[in-house]
VEXNU-325251 format. One record per residue: z, x, y of N, C-alpha, C in turn; residue number from 1; residue in three letters. Coordinates in pm, 1 decimal, always signed. Last residue first. Example, Ala and Ser with C-alpha at 12.3 -4.5 7.8 and 13.67 -1.06 7.14 Angstrom:
% residues 2
R; +708.0; +1285.0; -225.0; +714.0; +1367.0; -106.0; +787.0; +1290.0; +3.0; 2; Ser .
R; +780.0; +1319.0; -569.0; +780.0; +1230.0; -450.0; +780.0; +1320.0; -330.0; 1; Ala .
***
This chain:
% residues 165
R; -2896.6; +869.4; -2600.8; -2796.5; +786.9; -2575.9; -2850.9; +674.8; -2741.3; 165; Unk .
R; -2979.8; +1179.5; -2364.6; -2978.4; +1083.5; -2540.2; -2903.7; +1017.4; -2506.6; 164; Unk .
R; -3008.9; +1470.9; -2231.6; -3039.8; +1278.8; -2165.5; -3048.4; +1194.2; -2278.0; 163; Unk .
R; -3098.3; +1721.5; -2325.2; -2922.3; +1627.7; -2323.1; -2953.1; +1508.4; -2290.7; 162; Unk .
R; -3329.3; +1715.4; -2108.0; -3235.2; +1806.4; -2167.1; -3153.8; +1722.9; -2191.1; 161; Unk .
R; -3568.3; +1447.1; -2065.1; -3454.9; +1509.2; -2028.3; -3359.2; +1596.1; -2109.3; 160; Unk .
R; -3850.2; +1498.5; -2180.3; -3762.1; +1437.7; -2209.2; -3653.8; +1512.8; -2138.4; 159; Unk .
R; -4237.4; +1453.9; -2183.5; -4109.9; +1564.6; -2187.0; -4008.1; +1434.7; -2144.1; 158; Unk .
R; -4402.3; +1337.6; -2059.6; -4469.1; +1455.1; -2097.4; -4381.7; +1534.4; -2151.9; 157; Unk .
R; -4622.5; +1033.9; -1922.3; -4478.3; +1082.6; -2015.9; -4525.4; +1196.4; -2073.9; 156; Unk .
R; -4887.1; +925.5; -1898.4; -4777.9; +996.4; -1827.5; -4645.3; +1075.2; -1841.9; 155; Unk .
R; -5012.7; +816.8; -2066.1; -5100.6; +925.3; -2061.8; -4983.3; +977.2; -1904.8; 154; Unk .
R; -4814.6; +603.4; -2148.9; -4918.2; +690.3; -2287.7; -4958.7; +841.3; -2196.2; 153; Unk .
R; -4732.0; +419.3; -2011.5; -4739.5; +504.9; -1966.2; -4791.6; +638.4; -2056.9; 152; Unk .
R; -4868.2; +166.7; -2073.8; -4913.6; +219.4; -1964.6; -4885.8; +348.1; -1941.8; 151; Unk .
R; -4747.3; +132.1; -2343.4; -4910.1; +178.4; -2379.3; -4927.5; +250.0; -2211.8; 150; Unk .
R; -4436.9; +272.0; -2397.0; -4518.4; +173.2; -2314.1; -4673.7; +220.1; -2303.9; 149; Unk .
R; -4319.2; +559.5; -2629.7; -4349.3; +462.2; -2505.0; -4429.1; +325.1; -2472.3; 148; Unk .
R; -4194.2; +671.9; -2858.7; -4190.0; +556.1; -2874.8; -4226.7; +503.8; -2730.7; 147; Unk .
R; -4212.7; +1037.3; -2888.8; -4159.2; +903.7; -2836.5; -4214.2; +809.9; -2826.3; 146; Unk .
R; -4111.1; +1298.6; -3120.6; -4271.2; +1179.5; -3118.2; -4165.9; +1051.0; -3051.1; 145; Unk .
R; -4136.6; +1674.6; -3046.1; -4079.2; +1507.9; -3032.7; -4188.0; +1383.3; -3055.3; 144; Unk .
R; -4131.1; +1923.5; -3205.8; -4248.6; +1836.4; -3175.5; -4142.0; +1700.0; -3185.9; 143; Unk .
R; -4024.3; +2281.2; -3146.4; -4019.7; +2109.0; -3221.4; -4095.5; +2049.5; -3139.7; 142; Unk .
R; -4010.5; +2613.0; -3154.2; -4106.5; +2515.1; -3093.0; -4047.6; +2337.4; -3143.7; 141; Unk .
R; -3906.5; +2793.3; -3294.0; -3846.4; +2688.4; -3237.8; -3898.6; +2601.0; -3179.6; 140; Unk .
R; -4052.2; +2943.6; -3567.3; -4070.8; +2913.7; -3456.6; -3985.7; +2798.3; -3389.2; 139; Unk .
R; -3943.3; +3065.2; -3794.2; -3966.8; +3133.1; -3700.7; -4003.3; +3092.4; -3552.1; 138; Unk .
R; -3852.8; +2800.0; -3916.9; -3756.3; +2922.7; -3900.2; -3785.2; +3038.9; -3790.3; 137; Unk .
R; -4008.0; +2549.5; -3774.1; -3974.1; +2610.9; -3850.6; -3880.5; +2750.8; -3820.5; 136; Unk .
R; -4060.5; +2352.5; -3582.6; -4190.4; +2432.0; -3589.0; -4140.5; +2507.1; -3682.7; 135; Unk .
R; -3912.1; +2012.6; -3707.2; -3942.3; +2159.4; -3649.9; -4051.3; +2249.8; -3650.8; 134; Unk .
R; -3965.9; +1727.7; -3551.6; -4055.9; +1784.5; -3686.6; -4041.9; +1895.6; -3567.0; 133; Unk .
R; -3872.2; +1380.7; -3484.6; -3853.5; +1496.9; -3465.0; -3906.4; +1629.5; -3533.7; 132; Unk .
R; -3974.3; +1043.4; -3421.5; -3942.9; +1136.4; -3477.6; -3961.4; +1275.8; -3425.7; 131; Unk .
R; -3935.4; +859.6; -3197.8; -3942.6; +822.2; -3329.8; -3952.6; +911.7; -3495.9; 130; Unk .
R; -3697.3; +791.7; -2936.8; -3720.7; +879.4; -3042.7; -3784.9; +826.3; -3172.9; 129; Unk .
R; -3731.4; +551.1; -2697.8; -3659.8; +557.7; -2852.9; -3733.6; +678.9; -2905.6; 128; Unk .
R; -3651.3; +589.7; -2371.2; -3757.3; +584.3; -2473.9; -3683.9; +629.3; -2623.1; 127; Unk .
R; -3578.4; +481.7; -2024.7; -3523.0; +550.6; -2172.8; -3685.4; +516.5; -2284.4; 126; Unk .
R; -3782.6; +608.5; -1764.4; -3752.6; +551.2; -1866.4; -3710.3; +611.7; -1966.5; 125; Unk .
R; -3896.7; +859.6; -1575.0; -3943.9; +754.5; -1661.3; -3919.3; +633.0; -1702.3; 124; Unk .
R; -3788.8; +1075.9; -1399.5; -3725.2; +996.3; -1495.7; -3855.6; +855.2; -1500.1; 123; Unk .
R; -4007.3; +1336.9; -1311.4; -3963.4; +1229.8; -1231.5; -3900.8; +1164.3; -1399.1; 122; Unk .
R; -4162.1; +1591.6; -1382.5; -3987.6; +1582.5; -1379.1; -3938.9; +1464.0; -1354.5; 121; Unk .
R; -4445.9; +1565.4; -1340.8; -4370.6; +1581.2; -1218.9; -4162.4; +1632.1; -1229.7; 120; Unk .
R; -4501.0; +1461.8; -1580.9; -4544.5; +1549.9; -1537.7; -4459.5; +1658.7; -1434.1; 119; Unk .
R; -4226.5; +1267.2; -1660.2; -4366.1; +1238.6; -1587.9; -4384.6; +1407.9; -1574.7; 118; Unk .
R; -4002.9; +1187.7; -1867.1; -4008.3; +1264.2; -1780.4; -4135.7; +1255.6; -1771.3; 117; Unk .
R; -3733.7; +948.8; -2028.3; -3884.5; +1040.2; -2054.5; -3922.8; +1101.4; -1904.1; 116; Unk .
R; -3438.0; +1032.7; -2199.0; -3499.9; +989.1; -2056.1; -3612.7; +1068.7; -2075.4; 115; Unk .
R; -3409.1; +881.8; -2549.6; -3432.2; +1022.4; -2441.6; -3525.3; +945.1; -2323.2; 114; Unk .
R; -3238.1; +752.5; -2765.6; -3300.2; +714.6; -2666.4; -3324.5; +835.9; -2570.6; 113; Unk .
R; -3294.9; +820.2; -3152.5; -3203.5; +801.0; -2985.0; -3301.0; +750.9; -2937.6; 112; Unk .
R; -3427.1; +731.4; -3328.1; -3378.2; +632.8; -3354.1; -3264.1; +665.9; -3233.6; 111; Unk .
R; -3380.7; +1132.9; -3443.5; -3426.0; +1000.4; -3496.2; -3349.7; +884.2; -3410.3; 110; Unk .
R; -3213.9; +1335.0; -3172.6; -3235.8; +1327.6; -3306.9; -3336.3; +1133.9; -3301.4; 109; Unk .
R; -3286.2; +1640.5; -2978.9; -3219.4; +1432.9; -3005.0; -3311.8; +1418.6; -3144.7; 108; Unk .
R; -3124.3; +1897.5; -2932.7; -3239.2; +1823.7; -3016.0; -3272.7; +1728.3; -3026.3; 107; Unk .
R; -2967.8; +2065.3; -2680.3; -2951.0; +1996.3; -2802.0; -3077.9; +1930.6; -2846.6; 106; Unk .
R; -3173.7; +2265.7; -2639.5; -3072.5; +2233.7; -2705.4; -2997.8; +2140.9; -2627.7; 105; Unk .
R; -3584.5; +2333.3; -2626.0; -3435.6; +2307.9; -2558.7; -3290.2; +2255.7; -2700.5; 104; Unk .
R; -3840.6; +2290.2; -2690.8; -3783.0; +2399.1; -2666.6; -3643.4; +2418.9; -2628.0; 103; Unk .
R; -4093.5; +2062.2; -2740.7; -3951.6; +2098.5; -2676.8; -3911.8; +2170.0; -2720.5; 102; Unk .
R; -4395.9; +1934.6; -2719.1; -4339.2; +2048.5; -2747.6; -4196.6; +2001.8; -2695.1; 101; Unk .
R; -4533.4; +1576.1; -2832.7; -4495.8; +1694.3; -2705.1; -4415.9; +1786.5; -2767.3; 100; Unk .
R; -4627.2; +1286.9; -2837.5; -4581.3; +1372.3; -2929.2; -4575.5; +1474.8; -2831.5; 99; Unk .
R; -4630.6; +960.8; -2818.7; -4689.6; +1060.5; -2738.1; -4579.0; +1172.9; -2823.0; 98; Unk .
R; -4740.3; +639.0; -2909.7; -4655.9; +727.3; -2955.8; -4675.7; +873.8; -2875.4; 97; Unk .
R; -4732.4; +327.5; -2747.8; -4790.3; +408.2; -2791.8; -4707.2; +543.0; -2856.4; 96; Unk .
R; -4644.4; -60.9; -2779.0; -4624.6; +86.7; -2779.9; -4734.9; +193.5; -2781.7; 95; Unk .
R; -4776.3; -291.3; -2820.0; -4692.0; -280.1; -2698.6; -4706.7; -154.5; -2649.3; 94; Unk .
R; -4960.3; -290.3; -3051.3; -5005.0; -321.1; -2918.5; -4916.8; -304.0; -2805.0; 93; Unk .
R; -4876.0; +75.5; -3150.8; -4897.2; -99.5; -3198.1; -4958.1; -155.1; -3055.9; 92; Unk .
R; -5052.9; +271.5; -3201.0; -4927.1; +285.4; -3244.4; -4915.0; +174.4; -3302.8; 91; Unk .
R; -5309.0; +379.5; -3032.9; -5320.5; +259.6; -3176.5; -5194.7; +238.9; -3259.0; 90; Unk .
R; -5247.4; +608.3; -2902.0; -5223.1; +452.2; -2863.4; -5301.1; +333.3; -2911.2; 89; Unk .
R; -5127.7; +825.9; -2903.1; -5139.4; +758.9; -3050.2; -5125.3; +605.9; -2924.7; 88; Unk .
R; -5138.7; +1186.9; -2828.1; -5113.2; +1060.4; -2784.6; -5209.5; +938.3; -2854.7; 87; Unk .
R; -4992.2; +1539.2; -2827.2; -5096.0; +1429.8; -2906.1; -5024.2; +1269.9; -2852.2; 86; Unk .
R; -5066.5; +1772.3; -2600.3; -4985.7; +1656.5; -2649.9; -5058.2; +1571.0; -2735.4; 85; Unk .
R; -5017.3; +2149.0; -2518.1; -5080.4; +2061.9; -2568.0; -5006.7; +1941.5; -2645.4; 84; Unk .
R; -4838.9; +2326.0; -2374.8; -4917.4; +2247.8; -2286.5; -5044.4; +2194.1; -2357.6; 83; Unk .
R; -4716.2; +2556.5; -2433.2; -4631.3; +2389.6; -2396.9; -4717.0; +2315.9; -2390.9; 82; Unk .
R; -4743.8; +2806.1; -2450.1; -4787.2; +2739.2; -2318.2; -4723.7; +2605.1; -2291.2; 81; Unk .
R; -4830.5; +2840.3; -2707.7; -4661.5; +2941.2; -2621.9; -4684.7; +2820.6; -2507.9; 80; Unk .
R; -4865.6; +2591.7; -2922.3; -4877.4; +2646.3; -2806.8; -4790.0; +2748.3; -2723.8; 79; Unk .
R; -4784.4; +2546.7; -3186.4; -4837.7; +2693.6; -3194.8; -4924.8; +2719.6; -3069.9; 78; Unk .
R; -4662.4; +2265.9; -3142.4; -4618.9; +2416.2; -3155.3; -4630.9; +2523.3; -3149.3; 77; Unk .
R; -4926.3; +2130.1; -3152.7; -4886.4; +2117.7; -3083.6; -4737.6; +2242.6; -3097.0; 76; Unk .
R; -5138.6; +2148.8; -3398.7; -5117.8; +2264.4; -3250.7; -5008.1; +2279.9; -3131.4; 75; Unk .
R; -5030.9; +1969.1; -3587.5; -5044.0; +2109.6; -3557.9; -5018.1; +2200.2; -3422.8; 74; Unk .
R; -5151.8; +1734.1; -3495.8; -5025.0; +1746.0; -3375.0; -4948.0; +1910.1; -3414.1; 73; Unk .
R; -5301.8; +1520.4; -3559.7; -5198.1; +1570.3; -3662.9; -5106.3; +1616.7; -3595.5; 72; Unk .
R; -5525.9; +1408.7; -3459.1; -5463.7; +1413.0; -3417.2; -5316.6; +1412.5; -3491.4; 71; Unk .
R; -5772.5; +1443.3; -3546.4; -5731.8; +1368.3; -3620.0; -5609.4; +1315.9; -3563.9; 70; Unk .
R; -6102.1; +1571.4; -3382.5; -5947.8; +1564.3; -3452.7; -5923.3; +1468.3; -3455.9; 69; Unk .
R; -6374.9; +1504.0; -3402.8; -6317.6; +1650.7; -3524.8; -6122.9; +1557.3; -3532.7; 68; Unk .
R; -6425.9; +1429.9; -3141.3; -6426.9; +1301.5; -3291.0; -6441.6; +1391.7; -3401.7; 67; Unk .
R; -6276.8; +1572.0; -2960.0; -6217.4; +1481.6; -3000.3; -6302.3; +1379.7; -3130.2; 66; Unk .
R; -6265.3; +1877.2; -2970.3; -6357.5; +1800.7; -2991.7; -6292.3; +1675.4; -3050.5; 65; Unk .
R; -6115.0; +2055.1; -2689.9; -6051.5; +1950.5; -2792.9; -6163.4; +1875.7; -2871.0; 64; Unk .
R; -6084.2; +2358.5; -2565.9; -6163.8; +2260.7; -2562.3; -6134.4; +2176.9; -2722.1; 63; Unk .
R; -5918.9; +2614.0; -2362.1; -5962.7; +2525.8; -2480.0; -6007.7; +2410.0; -2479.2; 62; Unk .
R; -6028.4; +2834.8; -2109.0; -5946.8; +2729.1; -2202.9; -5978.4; +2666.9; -2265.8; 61; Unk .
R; -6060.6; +3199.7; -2150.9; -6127.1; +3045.5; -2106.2; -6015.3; +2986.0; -2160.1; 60; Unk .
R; -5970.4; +3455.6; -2207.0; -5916.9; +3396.8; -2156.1; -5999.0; +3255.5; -2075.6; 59; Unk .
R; -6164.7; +3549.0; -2487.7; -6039.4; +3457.0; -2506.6; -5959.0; +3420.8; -2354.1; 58; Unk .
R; -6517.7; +3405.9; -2456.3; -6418.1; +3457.5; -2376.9; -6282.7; +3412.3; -2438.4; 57; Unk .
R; -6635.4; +3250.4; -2641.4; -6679.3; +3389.5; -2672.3; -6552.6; +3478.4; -2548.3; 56; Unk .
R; -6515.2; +2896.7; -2591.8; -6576.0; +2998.6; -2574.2; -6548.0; +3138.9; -2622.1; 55; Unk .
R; -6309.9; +2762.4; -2794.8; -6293.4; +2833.4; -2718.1; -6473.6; +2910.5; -2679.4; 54; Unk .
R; -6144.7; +2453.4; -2968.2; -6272.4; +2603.0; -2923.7; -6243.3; +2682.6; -2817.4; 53; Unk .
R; -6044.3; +2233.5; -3221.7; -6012.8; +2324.3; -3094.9; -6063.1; +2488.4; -3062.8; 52; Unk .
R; -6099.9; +2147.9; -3469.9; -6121.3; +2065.5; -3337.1; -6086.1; +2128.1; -3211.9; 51; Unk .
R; -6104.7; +2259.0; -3696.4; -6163.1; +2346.3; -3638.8; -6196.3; +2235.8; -3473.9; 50; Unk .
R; -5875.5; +2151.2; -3878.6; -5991.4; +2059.5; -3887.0; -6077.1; +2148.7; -3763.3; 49; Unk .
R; -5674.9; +2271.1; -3829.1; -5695.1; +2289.0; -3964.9; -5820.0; +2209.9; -3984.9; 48; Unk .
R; -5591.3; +2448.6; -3577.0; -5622.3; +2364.5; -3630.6; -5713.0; +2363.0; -3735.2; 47; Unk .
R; -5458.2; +2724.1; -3538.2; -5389.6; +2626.4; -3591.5; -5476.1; +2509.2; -3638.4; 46; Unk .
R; -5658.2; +2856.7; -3367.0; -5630.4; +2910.8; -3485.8; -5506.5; +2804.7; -3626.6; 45; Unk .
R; -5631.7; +2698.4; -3118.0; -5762.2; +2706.1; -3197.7; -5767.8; +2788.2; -3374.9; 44; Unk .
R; -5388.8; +2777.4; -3055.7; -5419.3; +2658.4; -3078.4; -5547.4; +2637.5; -3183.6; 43; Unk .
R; -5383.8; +3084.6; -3005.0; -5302.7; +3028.3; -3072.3; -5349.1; +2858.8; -3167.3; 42; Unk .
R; -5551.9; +3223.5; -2773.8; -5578.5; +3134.0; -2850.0; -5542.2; +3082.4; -2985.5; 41; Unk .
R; -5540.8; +3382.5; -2468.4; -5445.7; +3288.0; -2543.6; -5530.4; +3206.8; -2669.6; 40; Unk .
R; -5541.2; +3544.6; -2187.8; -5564.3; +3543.8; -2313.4; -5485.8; +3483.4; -2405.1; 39; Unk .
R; -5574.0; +3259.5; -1926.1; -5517.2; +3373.4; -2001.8; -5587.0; +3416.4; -2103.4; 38; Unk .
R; -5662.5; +3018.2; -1675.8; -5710.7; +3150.4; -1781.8; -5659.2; +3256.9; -1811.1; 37; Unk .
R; -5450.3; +2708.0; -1738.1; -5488.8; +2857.7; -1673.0; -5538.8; +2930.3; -1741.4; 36; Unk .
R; -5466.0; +2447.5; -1825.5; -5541.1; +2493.8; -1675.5; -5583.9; +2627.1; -1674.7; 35; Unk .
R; -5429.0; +2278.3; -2095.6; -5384.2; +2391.6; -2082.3; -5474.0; +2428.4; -1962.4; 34; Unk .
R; -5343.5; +2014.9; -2255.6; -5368.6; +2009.4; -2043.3; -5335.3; +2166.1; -1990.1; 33; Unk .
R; -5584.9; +1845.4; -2472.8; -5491.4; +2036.5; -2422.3; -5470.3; +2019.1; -2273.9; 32; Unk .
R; -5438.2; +1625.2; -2692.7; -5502.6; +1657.5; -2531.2; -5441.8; +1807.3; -2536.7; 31; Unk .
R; -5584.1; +1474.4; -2942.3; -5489.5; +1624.6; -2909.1; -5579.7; +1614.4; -2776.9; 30; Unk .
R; -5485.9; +1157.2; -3107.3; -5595.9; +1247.7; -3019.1; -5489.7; +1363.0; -2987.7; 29; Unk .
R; -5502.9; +867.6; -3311.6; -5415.3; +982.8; -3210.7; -5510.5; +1092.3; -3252.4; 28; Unk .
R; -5753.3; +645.2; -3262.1; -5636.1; +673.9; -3334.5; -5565.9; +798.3; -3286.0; 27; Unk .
R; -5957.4; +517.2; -3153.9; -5985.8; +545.1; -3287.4; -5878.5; +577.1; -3349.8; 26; Unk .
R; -5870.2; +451.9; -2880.5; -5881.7; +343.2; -2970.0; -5884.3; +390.0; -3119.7; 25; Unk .
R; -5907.9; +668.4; -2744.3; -5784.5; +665.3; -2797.1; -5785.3; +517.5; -2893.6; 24; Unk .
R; -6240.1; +679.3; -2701.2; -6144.3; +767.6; -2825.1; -5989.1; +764.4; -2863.2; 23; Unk .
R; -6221.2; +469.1; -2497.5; -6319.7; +441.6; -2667.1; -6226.2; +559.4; -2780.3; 22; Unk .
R; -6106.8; +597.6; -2335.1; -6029.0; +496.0; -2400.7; -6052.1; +468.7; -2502.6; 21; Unk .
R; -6187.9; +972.8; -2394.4; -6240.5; +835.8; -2284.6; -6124.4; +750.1; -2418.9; 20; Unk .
R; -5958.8; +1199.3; -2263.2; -6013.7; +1142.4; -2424.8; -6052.1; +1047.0; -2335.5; 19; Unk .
R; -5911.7; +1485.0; -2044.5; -5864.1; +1371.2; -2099.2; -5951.6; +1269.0; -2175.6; 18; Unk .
R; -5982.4; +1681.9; -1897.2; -5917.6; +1709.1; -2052.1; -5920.4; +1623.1; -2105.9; 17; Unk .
R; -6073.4; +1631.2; -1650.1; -6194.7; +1689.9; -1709.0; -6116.2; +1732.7; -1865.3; 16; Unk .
R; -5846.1; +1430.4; -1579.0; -5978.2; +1414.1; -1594.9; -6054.0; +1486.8; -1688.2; 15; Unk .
R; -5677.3; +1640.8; -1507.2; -5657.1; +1573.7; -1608.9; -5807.2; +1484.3; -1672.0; 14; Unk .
R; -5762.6; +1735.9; -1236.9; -5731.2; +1828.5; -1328.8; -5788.0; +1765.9; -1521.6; 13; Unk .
R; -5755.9; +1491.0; -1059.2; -5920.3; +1561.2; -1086.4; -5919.3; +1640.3; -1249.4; 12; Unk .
R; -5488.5; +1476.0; -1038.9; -5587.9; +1359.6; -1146.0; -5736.2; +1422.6; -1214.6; 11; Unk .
R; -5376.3; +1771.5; -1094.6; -5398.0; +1645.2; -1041.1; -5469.7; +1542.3; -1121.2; 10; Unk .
R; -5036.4; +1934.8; -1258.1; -5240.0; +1883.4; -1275.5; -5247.2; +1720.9; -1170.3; 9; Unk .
R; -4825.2; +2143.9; -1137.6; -4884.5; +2005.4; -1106.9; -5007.2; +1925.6; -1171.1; 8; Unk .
R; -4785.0; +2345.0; -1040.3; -4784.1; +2350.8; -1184.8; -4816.6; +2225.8; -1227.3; 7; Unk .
R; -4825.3; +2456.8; -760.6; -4654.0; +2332.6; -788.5; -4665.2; +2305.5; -961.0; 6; Unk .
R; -4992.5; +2620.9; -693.0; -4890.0; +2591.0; -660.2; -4766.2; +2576.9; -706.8; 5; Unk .
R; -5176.5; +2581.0; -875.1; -5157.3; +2725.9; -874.0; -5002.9; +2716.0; -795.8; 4; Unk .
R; -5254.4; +2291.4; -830.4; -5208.9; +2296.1; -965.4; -5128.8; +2459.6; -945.2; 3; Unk .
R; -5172.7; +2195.0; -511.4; -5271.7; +2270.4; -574.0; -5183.8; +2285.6; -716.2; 2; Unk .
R; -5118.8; +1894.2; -339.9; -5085.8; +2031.1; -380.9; -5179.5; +2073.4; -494.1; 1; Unk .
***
């Protein structure tokens, strides 16, 4: 299926966003898996280290200079789109840390367990919450940071509504 389709990124998709291994070694990274051309450049105005571009067009997509960021995870709120993650797989050797937008109620808090979710919606695995950080009064945006499996670092994308334990 086609990304225009099913909202899907294929592999091909992810590919042309995604950090070579050499760069997740250095330490947490900002993936944009933003596809579509809108006018949108929220992200690029958030980062405080100028690691996110845009071409002279605002509806192109963004571009991550990965040895600029730091992977702070700013942007990751001041996407309307959802659709930028920071992923930390210098966490430890088991774990990695994958950070993501949520938008939903209830909130899981510190030290739960949230069902992690694949691209796809598919259940994952429980995963320990390692922390939670609002986008603030005006913005509801929050930034989850889960506690995954180094394999699935670059699969896990979201958390089941309510799914805590």
């Amino acid at each position: 299926m086609a990304l225009i389709n099913d909202g899907i990124p294929t592999k091909e998709d992810l590919a042309k966003v995604m950090p070579s291994e050499e760069r997740f070694a250095q330490g947490p990274v900002s993936i944009a898996e933003c596809f579509q051309k809108i006018p949108c450049n929220p992200c690029v105005k958030a980062c405080p280290r100028g690691a996110i571009s845009m071409s002279t067009d605002i509806n192109d997509t963004p571009t991550v200079d990965y040895d600029k960021c730091n992977g702070c995870g700013v942007c990751i709120a001041k996407c309307p789109g959802l659709a930028i993650f920071v992923v930390d797989k210098t966490y430890s050797e088991d774990f990695a840390l994958v950070k993501f937008p949520f938008e939903y109620v209830p909130v899981p808090e510190k030290g739960q367990f949230a069902c992690g979710l694949n691209r796809s919606g598919e259940e994952m695995g429980w995963f320990e919450v390692e922390r939670v950080v609002s986008g603030g009064k005006k913005n509801k945006t929050y930034t989850i940071s889960l506690k995954v499996p180094q394999e699935l670092a670059n699969e896990i994308r979201n958390i089941k509504v309510g799914g805590y334990k």
